[in-house]
C-alpha positions as a Markdown table, in Angstrom:
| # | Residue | x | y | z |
|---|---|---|---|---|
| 1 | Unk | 45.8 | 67.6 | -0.5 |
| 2 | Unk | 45.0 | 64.0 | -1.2 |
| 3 | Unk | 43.0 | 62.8 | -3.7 |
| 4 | Unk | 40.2 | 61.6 | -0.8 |
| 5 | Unk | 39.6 | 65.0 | 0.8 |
| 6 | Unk | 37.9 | 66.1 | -2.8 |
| 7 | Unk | 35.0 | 63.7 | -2.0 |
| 8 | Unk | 32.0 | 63.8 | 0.4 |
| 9 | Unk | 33.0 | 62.4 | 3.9 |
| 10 | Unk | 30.1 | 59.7 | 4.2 |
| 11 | Unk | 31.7 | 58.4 | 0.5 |
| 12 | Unk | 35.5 | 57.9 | 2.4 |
| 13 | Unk | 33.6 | 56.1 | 5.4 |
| 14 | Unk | 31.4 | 53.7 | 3.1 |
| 15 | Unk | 34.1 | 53.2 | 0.5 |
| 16 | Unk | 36.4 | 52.3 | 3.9 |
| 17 | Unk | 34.1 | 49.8 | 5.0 |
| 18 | Unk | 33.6 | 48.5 | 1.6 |
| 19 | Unk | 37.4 | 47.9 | 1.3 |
| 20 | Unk | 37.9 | 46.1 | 4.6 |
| 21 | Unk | 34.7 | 43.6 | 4.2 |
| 22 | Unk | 34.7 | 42.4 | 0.0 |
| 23 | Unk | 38.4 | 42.7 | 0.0 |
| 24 | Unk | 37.8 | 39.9 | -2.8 |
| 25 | Unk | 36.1 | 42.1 | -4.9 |
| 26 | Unk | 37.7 | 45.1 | -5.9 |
| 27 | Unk | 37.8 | 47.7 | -8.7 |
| 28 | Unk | 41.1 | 50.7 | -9.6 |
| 29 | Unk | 39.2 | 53.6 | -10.3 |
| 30 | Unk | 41.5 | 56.2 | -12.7 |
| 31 | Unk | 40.8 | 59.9 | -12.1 |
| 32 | Unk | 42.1 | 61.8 | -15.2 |
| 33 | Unk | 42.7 | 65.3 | -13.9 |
| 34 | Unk | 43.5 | 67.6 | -17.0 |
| 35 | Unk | 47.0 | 70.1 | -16.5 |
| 36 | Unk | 45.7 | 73.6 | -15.3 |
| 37 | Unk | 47.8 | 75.8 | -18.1 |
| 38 | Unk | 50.5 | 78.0 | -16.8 |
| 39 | Unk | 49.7 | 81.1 | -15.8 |
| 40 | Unk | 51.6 | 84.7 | -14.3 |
| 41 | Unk | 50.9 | 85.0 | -10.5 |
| 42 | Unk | 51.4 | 88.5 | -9.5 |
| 43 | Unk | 51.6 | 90.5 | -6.2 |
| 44 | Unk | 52.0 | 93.7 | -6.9 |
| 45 | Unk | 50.8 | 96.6 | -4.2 |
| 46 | Unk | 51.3 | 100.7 | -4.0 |
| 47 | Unk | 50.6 | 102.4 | -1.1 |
| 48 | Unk | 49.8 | 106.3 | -0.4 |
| 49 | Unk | 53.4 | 108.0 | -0.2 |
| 50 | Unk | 55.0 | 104.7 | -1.2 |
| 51 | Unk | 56.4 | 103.5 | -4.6 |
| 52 | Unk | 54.8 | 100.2 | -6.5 |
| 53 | Unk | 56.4 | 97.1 | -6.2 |
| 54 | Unk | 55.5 | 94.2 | -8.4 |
| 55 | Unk | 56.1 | 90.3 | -7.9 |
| 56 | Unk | 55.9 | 88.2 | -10.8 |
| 57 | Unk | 56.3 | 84.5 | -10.6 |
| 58 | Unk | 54.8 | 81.7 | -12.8 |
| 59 | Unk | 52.0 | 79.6 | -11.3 |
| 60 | Unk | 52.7 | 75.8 | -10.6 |
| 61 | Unk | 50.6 | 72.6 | -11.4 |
| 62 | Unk | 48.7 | 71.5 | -8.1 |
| 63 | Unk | 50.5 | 67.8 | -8.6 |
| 64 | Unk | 54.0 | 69.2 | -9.8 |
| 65 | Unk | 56.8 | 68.7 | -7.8 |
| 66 | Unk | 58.3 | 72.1 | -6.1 |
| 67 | Unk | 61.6 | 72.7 | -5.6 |
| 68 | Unk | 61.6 | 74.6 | -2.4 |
| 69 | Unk | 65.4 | 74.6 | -2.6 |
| 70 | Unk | 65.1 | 76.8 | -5.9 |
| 71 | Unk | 62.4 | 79.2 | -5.4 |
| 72 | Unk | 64.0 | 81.9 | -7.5 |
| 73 | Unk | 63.0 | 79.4 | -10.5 |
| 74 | Unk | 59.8 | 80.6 | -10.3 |
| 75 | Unk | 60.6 | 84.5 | -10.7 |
| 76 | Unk | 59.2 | 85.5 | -14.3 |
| 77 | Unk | 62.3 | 87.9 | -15.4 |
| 78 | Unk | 63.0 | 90.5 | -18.4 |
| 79 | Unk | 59.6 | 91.6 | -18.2 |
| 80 | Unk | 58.1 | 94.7 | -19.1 |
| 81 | Unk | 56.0 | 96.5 | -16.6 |
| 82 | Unk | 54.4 | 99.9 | -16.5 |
| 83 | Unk | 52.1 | 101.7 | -14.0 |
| 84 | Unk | 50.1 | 104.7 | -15.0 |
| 85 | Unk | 47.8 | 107.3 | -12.6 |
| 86 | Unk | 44.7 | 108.9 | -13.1 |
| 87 | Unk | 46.6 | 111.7 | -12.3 |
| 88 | Unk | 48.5 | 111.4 | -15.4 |
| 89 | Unk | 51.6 | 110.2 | -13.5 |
| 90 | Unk | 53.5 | 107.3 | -14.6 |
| 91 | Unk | 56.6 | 105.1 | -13.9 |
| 92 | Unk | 58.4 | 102.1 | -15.7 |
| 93 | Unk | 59.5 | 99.6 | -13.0 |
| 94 | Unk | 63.2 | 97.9 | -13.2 |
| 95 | Unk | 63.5 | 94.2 | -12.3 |
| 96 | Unk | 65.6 | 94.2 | -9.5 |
| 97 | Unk | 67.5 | 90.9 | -8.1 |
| 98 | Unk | 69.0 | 91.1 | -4.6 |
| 99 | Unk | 71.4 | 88.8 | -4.8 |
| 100 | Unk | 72.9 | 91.3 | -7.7 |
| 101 | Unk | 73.0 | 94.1 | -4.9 |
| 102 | Unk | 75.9 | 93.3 | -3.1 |
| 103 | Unk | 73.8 | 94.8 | -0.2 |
| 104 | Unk | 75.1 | 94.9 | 4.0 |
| 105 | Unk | 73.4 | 92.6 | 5.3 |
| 106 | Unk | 71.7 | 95.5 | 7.6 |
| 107 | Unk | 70.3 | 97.1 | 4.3 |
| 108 | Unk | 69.8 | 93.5 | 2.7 |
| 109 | Unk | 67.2 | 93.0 | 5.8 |
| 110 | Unk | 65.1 | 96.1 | 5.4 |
| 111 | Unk | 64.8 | 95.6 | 1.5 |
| 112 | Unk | 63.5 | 91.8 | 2.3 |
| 113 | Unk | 60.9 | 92.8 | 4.7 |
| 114 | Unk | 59.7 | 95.6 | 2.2 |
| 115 | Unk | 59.2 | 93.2 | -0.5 |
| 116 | Unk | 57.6 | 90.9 | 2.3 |
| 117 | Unk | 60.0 | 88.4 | 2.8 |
| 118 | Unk | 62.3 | 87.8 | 6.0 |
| 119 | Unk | 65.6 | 85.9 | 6.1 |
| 120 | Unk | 66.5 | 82.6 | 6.2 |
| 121 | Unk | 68.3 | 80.8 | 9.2 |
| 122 | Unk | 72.0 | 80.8 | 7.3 |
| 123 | Unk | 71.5 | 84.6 | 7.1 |
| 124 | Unk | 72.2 | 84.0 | 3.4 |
| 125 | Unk | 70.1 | 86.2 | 0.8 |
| 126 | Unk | 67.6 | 84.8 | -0.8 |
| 127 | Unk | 66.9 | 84.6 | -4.9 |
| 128 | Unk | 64.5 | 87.1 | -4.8 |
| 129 | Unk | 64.0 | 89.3 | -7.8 |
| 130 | Unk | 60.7 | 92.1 | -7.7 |
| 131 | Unk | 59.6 | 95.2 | -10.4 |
| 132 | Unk | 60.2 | 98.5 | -8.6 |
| 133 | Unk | 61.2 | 102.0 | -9.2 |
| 134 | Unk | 64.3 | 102.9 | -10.4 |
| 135 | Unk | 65.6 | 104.5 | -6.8 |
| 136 | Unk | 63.7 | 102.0 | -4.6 |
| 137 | Unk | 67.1 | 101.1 | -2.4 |
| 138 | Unk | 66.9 | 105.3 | -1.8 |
| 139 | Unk | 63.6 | 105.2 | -0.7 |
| 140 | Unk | 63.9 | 102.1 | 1.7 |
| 141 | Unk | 67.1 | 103.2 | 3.3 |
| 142 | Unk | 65.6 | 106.7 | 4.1 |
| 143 | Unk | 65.8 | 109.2 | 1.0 |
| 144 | Unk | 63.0 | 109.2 | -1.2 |
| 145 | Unk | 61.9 | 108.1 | -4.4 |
| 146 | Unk | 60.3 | 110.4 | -8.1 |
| 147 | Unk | 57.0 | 107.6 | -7.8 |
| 148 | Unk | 54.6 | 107.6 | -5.1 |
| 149 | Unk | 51.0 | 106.4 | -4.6 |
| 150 | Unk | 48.3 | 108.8 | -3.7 |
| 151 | Unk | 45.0 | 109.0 | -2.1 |
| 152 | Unk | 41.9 | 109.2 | -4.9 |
| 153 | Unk | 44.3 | 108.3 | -7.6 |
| 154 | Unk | 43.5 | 104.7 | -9.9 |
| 155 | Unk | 46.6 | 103.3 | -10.8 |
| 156 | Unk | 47.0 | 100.8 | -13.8 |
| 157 | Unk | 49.4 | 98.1 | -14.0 |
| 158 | Unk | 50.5 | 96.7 | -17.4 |
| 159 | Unk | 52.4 | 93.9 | -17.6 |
| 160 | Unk | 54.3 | 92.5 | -20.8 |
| 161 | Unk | 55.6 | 89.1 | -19.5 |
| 162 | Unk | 58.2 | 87.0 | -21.5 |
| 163 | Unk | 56.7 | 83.3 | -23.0 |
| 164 | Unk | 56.6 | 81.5 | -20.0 |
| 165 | Unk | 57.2 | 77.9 | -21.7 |
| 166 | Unk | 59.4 | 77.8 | -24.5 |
| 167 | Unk | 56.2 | 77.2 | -27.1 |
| 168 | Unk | 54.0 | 79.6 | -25.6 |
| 169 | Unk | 53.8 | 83.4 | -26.2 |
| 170 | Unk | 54.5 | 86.9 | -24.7 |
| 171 | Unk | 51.9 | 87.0 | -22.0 |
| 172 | Unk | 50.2 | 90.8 | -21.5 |
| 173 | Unk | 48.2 | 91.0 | -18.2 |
| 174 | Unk | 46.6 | 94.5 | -16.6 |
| 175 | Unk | 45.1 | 95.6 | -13.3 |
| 176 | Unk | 44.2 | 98.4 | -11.8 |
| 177 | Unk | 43.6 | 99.6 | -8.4 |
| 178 | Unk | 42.7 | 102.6 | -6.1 |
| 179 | Unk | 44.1 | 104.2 | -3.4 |
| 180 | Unk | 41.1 | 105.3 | -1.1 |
| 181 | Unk | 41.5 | 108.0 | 1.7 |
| 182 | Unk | 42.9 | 106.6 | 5.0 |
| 183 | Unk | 40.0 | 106.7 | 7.6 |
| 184 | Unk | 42.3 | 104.6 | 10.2 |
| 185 | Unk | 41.5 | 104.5 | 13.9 |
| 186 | Unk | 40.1 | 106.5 | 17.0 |
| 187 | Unk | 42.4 | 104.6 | 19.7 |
| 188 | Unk | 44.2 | 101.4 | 20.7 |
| 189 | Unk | 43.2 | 99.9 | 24.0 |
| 190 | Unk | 44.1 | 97.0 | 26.6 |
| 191 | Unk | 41.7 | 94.2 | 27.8 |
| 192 | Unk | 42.6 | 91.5 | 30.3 |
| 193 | Unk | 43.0 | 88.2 | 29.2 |
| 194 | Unk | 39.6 | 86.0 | 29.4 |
| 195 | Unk | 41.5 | 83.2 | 31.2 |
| 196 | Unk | 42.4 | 83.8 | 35.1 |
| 197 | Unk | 45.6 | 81.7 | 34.4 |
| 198 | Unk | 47.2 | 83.9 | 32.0 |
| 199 | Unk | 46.0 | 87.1 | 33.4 |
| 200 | Unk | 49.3 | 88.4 | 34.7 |
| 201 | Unk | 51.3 | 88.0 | 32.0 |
| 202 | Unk | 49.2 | 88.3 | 29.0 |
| 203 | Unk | 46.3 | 90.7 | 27.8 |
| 204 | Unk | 44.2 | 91.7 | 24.3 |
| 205 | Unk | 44.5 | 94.8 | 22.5 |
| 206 | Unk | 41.2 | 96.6 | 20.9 |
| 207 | Unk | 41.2 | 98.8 | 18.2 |
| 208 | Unk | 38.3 | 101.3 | 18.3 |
| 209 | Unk | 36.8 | 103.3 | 15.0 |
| 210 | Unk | 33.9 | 104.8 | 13.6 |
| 211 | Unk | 32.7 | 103.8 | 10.8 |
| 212 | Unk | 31.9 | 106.3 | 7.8 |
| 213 | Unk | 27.9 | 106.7 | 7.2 |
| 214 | Unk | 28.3 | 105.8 | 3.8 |
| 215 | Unk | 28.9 | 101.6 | 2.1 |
| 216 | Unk | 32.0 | 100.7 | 0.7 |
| 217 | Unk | 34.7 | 101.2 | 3.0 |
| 218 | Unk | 37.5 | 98.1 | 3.3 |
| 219 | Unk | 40.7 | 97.5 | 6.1 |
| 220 | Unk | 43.5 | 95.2 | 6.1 |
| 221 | Unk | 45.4 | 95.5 | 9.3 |
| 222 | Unk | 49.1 | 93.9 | 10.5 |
| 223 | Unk | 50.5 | 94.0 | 14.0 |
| 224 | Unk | 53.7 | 94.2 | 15.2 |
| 225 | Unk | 55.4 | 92.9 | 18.3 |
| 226 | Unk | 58.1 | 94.7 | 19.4 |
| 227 | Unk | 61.1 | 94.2 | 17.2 |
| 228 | Unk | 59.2 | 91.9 | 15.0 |
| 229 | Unk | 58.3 | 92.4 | 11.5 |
| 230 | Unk | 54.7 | 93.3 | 10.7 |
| 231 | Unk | 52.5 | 89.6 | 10.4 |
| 232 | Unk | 49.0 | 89.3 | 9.3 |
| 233 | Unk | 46.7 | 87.5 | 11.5 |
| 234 | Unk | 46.7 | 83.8 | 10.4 |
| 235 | Unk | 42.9 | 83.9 | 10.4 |
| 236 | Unk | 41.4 | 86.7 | 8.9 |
| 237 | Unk | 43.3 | 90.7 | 7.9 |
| 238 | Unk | 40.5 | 92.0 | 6.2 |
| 239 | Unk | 36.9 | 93.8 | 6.9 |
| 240 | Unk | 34.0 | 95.7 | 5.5 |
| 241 | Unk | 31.5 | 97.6 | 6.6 |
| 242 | Unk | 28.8 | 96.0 | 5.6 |
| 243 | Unk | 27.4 | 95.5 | 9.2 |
| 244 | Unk | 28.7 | 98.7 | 10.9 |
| 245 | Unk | 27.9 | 101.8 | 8.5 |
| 246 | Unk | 27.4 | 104.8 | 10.5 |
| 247 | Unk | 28.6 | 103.0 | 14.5 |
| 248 | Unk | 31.5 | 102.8 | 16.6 |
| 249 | Unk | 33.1 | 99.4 | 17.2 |
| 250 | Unk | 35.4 | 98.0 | 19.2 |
| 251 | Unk | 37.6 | 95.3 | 17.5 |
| 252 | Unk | 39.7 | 92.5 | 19.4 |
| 253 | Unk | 42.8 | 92.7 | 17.1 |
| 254 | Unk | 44.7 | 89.2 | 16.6 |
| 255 | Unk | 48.6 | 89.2 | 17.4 |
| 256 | Unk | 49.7 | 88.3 | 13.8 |
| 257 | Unk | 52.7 | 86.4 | 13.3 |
| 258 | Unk | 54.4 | 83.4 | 11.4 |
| 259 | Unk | 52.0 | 81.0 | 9.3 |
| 260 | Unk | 54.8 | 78.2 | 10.6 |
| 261 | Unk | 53.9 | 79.1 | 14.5 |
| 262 | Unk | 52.1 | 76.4 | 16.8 |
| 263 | Unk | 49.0 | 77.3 | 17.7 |
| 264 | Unk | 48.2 | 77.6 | 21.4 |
| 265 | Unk | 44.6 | 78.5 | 21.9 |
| 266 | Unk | 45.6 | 80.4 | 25.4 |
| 267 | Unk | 48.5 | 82.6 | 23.7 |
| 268 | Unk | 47.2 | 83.2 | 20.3 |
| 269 | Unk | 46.0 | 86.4 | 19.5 |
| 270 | Unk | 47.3 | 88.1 | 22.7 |
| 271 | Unk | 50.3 | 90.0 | 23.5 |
| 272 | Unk | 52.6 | 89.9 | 26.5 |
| 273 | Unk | 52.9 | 92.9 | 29.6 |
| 274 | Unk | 55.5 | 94.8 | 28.0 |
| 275 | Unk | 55.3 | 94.2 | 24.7 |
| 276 | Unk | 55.5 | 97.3 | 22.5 |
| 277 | Unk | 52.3 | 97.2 | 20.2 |
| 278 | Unk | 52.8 | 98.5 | 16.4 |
| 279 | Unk | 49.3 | 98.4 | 14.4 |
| 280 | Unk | 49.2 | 99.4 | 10.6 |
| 281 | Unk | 45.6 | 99.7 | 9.3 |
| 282 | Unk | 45.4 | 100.5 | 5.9 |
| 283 | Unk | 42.4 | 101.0 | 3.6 |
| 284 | Unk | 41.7 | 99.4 | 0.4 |
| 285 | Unk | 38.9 | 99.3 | -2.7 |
| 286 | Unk | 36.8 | 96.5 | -3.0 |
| 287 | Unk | 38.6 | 94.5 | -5.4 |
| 288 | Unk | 41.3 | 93.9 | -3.2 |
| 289 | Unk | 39.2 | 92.6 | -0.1 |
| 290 | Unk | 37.7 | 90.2 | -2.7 |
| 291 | Unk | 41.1 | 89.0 | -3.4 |
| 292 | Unk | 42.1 | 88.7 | 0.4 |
| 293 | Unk | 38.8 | 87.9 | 1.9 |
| 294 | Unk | 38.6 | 85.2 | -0.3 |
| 295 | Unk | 42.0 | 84.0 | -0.4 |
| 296 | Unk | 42.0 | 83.6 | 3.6 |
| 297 | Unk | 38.6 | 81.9 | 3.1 |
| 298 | Unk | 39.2 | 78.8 | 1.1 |
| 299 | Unk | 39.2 | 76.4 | 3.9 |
| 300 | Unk | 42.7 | 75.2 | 4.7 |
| 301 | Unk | 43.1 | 71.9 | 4.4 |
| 302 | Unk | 39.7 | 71.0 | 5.8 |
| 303 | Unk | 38.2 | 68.1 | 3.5 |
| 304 | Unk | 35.0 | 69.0 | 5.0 |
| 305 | Unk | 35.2 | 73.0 | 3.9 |
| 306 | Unk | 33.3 | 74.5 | 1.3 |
| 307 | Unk | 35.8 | 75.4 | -1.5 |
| 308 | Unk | 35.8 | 79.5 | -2.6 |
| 309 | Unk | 37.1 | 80.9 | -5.6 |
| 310 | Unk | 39.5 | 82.9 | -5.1 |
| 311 | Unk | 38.7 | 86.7 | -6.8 |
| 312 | Unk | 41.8 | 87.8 | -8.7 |
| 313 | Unk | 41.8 | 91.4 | -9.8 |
| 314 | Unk | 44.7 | 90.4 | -12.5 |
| 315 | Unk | 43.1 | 90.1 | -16.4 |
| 316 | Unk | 44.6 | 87.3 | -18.2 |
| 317 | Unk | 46.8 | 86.5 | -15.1 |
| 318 | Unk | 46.5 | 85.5 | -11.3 |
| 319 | Unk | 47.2 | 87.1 | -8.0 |
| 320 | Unk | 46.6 | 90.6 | -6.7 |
| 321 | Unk | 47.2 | 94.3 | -7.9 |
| 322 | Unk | 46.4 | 96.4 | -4.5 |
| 323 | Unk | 46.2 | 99.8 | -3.3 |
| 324 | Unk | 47.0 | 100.7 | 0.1 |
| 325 | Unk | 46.3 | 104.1 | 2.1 |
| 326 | Unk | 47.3 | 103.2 | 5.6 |
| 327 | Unk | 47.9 | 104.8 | 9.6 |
| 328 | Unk | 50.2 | 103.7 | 11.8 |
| 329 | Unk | 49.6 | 103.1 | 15.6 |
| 330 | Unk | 51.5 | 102.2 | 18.8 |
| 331 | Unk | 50.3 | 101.1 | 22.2 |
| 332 | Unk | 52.9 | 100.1 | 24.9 |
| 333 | Unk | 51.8 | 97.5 | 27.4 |
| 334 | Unk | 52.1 | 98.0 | 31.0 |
| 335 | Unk | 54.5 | 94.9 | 32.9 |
């Protein structure tokens, strides 16, 4: 972001014109911007018959330099994490560091894509390092795991984080989360494509549900595309009801896929005849659309955007702690 986009548009044009017409008269304004202080970023999610898995990095300064060629810098290790259920069920989570694993690259693959990441080009693995249960490679490679997530239970996350500069102190941040019932949808359907031009190769999909008579229901949804991983829309992946208790609605569901795709106004969104259609809805409490809704909200790089504060669930932290309780549909496209 430059330093123009935080000021009123009519100011850059009239400051512009000023520049180019008193060129001999001219004045270096300084803008002191005072160092945010560093700060633990977590993303941290359990879902219903799933185990937790915790990300824990350390926040950077918006005018620092990153080092995109060292991102496991930025990995907040030797930490001690803990997550506790209303149930009275509880699990200490192991830091766990792929490149440690000596993992096939087959099994490397599923384990990325778990912990939400995907290769990179040269196939090598990346430095990524996460806090999960003790038999998460057992669990992701088809056995099962002591720790699961489940529907109605609150879970709380405790974090005791090492000093993250070497003058600071041991950082302790908490969260907690629920894991509502899954509500999920009535069907998946298939809609033309509103351009005549694209008709024969490309169409929408729908999702259909009824919505529960009673407030406070939130979705988050993914798509996938065939072989793909799961992508969230690039626009928006989360809902509430606040418009549809008690009705049944139709939804246009947006093909979700990389954040680094071009956009094509004619292809986005849509899917191809033939594709294979994956959909995972999954419901979650309030405090987690807050953290999503406004986090896909805060107005891009538009200088003319209103700025939102993004709602972090995390206490004395940053980031997200979020329960999932999701379904899993499929919907094959005719050619």
């Amino acid at each position: 972001m430059k330093i123009s986009t935080l000021l009123p548009s009519v100011f850059i044009a009239a400051a512009t014109l000023l520049l180019f017409t008193t060129s001999s008269c001219s004045k270096i304004i300084d803008i002191d911007i005072p160092a945010t202080a560093d700060q633990v970023v977590v993303e941290g999610t359990i879902e219903r018959d799933g185990p937790p898995i915790v990300i824990l990095t350390k926040s950077a300064r918006f005018f620092d330099n990153v080092n995109l060629n060292d991102l496991g810098s930025y990995f907040i290790h030797g930490a001690q994490v803990k997550v506790t259920g209303s149930d009275g069920s509880t699990t200490d989570l192991n830091e766990l560091c792929l490149q440690n694993l000596n993992l096939p690259p087959s099994q490397a693959a599923v384990v990325l894509s778990a912990f939400g990441f995907t290769t990179v080009d040269s196939g090598q693995i990346p430095d990524v390092c996460v806090y999960t249960v003790p038999d998460i490679i057992n669990y992701l490679t088809g056995g099962n795991c002591n720790f699961k997530g489940k529907e109605q239970v609150t879970y709380q996350l405790d974090i005791l984080a090492p000093p993250i500069v070497s003058s600071g102190d041991s950082i302790h941040a908490t969260s907690s989360t629920f894991i509502p019932t899954a509500i999920g949808l009535d069907s998946l359907s298939i809609h033309e494509h509103p351009n005549p031009a694209y008709r024969d190769s490309m169409v929408a999909v729908y999702a259909y549900l009824s919505v529960p008579d009673t407030f406070g229901n939130f979705a988050r949804y993914w798509t996938k595309r065939n072989q793909e991983p799961y992508y969230k829309p690039l626009s928006q992946s989360v809902y509430d009801d606040k418009l549809f208790v008690g009705l049944s609605i139709g939804l246009p569901l947006e093909r979700g896929q990389k954040q680094s795709k071009d956009f094509d106004i004619n292809t986005y969104s849509y899917f191809w005849k033939g594709d294979t259609v994956s959909v995972k809805w999954s419901n979650i409490d309030s405090k987690s659309y807050d953290f999503y809704y406004t986090l896909e909200n805060d107005g891009g790089d538009s200088p003319f955007s209103s700025p939102v504060r993004i709602k972090t669930n995390i206490t004395n932290g940053l980031g997200v702690w979020a329960g999932y309780s999701s379904k899993f549909y499929k919907i094959i496209i005719p050619k």
